[in-house]
C-alpha positions in Angstrom: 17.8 -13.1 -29.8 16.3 -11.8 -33.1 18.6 -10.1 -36.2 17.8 -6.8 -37.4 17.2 -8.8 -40.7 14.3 -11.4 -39.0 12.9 -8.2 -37.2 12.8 -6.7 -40.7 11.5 -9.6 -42.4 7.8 -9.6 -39.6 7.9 -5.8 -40.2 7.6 -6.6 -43.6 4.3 -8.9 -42.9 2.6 -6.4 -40.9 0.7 -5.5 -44.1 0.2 -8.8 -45.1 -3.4 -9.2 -46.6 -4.4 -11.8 -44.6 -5.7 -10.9 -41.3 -4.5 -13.6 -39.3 -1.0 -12.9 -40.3 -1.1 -9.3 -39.8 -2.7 -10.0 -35.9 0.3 -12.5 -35.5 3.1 -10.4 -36.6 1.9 -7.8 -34.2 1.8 -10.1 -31.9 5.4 -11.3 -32.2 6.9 -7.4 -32.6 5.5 -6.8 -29.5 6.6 -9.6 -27.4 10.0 -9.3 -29.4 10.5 -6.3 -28.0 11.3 -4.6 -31.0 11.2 -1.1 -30.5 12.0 -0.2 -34.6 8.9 -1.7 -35.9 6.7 0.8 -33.6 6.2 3.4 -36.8 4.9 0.2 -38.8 2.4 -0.4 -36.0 1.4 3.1 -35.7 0.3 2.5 -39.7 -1.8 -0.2 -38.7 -4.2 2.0 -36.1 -6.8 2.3 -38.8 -6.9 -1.2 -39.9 -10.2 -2.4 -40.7 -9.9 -5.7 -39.0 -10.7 -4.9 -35.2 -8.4 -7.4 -34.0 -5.9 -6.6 -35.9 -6.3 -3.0 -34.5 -6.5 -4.5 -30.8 -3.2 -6.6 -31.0 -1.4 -3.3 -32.2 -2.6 -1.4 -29.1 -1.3 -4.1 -27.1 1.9 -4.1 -28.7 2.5 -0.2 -28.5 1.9 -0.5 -25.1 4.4 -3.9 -24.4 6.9 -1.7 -26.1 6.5 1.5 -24.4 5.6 3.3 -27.1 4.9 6.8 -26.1 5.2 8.5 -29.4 1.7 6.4 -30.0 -0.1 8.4 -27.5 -1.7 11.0 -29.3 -3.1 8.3 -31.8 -4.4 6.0 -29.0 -6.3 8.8 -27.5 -7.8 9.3 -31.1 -8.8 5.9 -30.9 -10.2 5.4 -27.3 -12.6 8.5 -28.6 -13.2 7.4 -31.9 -13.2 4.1 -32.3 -16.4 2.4 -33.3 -15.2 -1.4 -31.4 -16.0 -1.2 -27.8 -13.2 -3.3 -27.3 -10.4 -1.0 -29.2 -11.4 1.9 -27.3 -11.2 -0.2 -23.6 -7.7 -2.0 -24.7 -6.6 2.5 -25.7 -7.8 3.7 -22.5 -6.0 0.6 -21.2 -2.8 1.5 -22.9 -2.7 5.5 -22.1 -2.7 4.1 -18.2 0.4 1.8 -18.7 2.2 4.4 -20.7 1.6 7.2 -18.3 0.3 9.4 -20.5 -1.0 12.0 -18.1 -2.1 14.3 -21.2 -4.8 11.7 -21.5 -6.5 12.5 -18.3 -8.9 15.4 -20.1 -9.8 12.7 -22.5 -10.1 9.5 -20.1 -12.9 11.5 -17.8 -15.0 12.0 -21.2 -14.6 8.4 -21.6 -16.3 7.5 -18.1 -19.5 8.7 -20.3 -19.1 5.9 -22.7 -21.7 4.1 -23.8 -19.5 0.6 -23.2 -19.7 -0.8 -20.0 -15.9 -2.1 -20.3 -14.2 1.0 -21.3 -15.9 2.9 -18.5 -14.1 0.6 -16.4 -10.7 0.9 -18.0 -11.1 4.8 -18.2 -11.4 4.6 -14.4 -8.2 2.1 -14.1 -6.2 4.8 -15.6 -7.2 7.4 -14.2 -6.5 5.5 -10.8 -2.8 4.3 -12.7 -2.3 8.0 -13.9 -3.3 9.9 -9.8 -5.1 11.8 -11.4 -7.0 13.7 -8.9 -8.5 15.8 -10.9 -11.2 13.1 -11.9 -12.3 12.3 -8.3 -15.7 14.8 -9.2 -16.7 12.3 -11.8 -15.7 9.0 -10.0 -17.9 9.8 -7.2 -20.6 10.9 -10.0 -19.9 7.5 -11.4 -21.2 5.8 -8.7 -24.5 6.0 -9.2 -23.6 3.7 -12.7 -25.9 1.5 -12.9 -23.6 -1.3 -13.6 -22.2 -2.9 -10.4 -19.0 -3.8 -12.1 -17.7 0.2 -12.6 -18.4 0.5 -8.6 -16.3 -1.8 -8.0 -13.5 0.1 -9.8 -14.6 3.3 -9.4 -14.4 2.6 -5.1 -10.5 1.2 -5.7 -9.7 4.3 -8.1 -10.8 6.5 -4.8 -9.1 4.9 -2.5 -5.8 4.9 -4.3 -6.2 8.4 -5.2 -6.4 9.4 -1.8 -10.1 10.6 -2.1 -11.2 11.6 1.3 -14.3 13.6 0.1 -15.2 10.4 -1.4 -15.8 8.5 2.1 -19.5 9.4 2.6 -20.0 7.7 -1.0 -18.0 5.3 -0.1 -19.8 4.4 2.9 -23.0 3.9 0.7 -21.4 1.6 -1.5 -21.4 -0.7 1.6 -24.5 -1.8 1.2 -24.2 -2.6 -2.6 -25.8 -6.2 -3.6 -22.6 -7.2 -5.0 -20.0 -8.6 -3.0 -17.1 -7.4 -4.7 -18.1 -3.7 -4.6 -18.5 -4.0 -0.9 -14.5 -5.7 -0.6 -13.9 -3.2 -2.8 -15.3 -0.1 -0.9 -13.4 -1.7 2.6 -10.2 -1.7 0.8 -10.5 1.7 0.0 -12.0 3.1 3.0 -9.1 1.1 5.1 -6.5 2.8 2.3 -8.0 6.2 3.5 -8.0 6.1 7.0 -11.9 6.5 7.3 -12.4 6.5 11.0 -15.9 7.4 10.4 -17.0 4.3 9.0 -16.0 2.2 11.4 -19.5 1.4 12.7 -20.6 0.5 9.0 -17.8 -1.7 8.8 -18.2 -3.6 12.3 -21.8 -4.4 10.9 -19.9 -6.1 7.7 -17.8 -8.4 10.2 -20.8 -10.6 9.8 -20.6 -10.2 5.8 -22.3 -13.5 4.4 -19.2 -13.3 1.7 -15.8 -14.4 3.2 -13.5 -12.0 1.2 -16.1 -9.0 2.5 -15.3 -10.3 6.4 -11.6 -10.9 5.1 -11.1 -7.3 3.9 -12.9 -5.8 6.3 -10.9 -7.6 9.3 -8.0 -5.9 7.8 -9.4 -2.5 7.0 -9.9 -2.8 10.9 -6.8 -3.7 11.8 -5.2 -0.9 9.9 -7.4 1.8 11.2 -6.0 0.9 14.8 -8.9 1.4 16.9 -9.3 -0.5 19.7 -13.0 -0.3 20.6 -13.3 -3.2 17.8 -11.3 -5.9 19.5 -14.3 -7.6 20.6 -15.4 -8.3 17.2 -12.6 -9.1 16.4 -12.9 -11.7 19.2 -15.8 -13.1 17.9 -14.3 -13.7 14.8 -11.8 -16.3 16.1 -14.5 -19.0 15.7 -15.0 -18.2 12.0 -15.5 -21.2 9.0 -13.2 -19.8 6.7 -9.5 -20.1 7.9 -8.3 -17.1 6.3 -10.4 -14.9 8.1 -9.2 -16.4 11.0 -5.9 -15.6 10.4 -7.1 -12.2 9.1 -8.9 -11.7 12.7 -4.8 -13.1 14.2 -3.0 -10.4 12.3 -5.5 -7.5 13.1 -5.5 -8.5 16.8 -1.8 -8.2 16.8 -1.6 -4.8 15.2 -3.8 -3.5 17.7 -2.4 -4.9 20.8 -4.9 -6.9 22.2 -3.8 -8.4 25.2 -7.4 -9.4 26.0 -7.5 -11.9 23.3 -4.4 -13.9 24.5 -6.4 -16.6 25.9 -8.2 -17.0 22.7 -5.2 -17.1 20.5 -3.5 -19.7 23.0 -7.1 -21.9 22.5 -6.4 -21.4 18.8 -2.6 -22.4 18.9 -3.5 -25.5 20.5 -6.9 -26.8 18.4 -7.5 -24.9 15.4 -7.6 -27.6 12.7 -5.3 -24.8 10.1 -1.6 -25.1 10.6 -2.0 -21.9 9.3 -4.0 -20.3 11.9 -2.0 -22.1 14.3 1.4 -20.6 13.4 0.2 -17.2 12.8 -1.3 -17.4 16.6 1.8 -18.8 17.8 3.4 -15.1 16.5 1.2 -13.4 17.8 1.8 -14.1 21.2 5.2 -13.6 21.0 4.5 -10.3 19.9 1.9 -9.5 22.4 4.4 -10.2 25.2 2.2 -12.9 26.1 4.6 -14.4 29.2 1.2 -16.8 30.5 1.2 -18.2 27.1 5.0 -20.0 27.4 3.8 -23.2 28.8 1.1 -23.4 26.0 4.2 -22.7 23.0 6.6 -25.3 24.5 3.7 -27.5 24.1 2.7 -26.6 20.8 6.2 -26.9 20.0 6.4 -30.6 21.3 3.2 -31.9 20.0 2.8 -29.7 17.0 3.7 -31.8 13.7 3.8 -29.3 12.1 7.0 -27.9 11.4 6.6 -24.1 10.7 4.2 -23.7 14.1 6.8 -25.4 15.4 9.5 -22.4 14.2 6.6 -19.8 15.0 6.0 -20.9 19.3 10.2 -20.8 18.9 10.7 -17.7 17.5 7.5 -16.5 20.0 9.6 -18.1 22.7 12.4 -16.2 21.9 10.6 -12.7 22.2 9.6 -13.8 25.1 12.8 -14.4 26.6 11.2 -17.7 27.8 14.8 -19.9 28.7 12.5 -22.4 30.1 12.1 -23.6 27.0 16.1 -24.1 26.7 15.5 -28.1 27.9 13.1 -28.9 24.9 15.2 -26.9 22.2 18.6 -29.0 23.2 16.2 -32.0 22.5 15.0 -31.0 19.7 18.0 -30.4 18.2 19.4 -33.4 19.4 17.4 -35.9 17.5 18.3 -36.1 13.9 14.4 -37.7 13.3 13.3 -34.3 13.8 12.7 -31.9 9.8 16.0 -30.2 9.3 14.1 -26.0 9.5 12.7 -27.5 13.1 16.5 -28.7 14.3 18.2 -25.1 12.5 15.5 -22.7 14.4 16.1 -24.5 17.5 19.8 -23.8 16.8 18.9 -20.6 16.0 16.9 -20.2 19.4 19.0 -21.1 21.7 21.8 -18.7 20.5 19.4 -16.0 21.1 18.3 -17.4 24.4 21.8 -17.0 25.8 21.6 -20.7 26.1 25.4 -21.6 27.3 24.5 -24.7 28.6 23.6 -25.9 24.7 26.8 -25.7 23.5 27.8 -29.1 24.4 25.1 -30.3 22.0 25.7 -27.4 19.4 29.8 -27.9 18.8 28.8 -31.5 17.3 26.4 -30.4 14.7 29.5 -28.4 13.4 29.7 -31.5 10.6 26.0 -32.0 10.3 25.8 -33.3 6.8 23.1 -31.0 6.2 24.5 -27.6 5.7 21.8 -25.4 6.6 22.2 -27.2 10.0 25.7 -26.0 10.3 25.5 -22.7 9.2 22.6 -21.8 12.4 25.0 -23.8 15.0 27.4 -21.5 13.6 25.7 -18.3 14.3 24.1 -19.7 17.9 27.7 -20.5 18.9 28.9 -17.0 17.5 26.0 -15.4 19.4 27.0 -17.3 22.6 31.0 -16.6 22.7 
């Protein structure tokens, strides 16, 4: 920790003619923490060096300094470096400074390209509603990058009279605008766009199909299961699992053989587990041979703990036999041998406690303290 004296002593740099120290010293203040210097730093707004100017920005913000605020808007207005003005705007978000909102929407005029886009960041950071008007305006920017932000902003601030414009923004050339504009739409609840989106399940970019998948999910309508379906075959793992998690949230009993198929073969261990859970979740009682063989051949171990906890939702004590084994073989990874534990307590498995009471002195505690609560759980 730093003396009041070695706080004192960088204060005393912070008009240091040389540049370099002056940008340092800030630097240091403001990961210091030290909350007295932030007069000092206030001083050195209209430095001449725009570095120097930026660092102090930065530090005002680290150290929450709200009494800054009214300088900081000063400078995100008048400041002739792009880059001041964007790191200001910047600032007035983190600091909450919701007097700034008047003065953020003027700044969504700017000239600069990056402090357009950090005007629209606070705004988004600040809720302030009151600029959803000149976001949607702001779509028609004709810089990809500020659609992009301008579509998160909306969907964080709640702005349902900005799904139509949203919508549009679906077919932007950029990638990230369109993940962007899915996010937000999903955020909203956008019911009406669900046919857009179904046509960007076949997105050429894998983090527009991921995002989409997942707006889908979260919507909860059903009538898109079976492109969802369709999905299950996709390159990319995660949208894969994407397609796993959305299929599960809306029930989809339909695609139970599919997930078993993709259990057993899909090359992810990923994928695998996250199917395994979703059977268990969708009740799926056909699919209990299928996770006792998984959780045999399977190598690795969390699918293995998935098709046992899936088991266990499923109430399936046919797979009592394999857990005892399984817990009997001190070859097998120590999470595999707990969850079995684990399992069987929550099967009502009396007939494992022959096996269990042993396993009291496993050497490995985590062992001991599942038998524990499996023979707690079976009296």
């Amino acid at each position: 920790m730093q003396t009041e004296t070695e706080i004192q002593k960088l204060i005393d740099l912070i008009k240091d003619p040389d540049r370099d120290v002056r940008h340092a010293t800030i630097v240091a203040l403001g990961n210091l923490g030290a909350k007295e210097a932030i007069p000092y730093l206030i001083d050195l707004i209209n430095d001449p060096d725009d570095d120097v100017r930026y660092a102090t920005i930065v530090a005002l913000g680290n150290l929450g300094a709200k009494e800054a605020i009214p300088y900081l808007i000063d400078m995100m207005l008048n400041d002739p470096s792009w880059v001041v003005r964007s790191k200001a705007a910047e600032a007035l978000g983190k600091l909450g400074a919701k007097e700034a909102i008047p003065y953020l929407i003027t700044l969504l005029n700017d000239q600069a390209l990056v402090v357009r886009r950090s005007a629209v960041q606070s705004l988004s950071d600040l809720g302030a509603k009151e600029a959803i008007p000149q976001l949607i305006k702001l779509q028609n920017d004709p810089y990809g990058d500020v659609h992009c932000e301008v579509a998160e902003a909306l969907g964080k601030l709640g702005a349902k009279e900005a799904i139509k414009h949203l919508i549009a923004l679906l077919n932007d050339p950029s990638w990230v605008t369109r993940r962007s504009a899915v996010q937000a739409l999903g955020k909203l609840g956008a019911k009406e766009a669900i046919t857009y989106l179904i046509d960007l399940i076949k997105d050429p970019d894998r983090d527009v199909r991921h995002a989409t998948i997942v707006a889908l999910g979260d919507l909860g309508v059903k009538e898109v299961i079976p492109y969802l379906i369709a999905l299950i075959k996709d390159l990319d793992r995660d949208v894969r699992h994407a397609t796993i998690i959305a299929l599960m949230q809306l029930g989809s009993k339909e695609a139970i053989p599919y997930l078993i198929d993709m259990m057993l073969k899909d090359p992810s261990w990923v994928v695998r587990s996250k199917a395994a859970e979703a059977l268990g979740q969708l009740g799926a009682k056909e699919a209990i041979t299928y996770l006792i063989a998984a959780l045999i051949k399977d190598r690795n171990w969390v699918v293995q703990r998935s098709a046992m906890q899936a088991l266990v939702n499923l109430g399936a004590k046919e797979a009592i036999t394999y857990l005892i084994d399984l817990i009997k073989d001190p070859d097998n990874y120590v999470y595999v041998r707990s969850k079995a534990a684990e399992a069987l307590g929550q099967l009502g498995a009396k007939e494992a406690i022959l096996y269990l009471i042993p396993l009291l002195n496993d050497p490995d505690n985590y062992i001991c303290i599942s038998v524990k609560q499996a023979l707690d759980e079976l009296g």
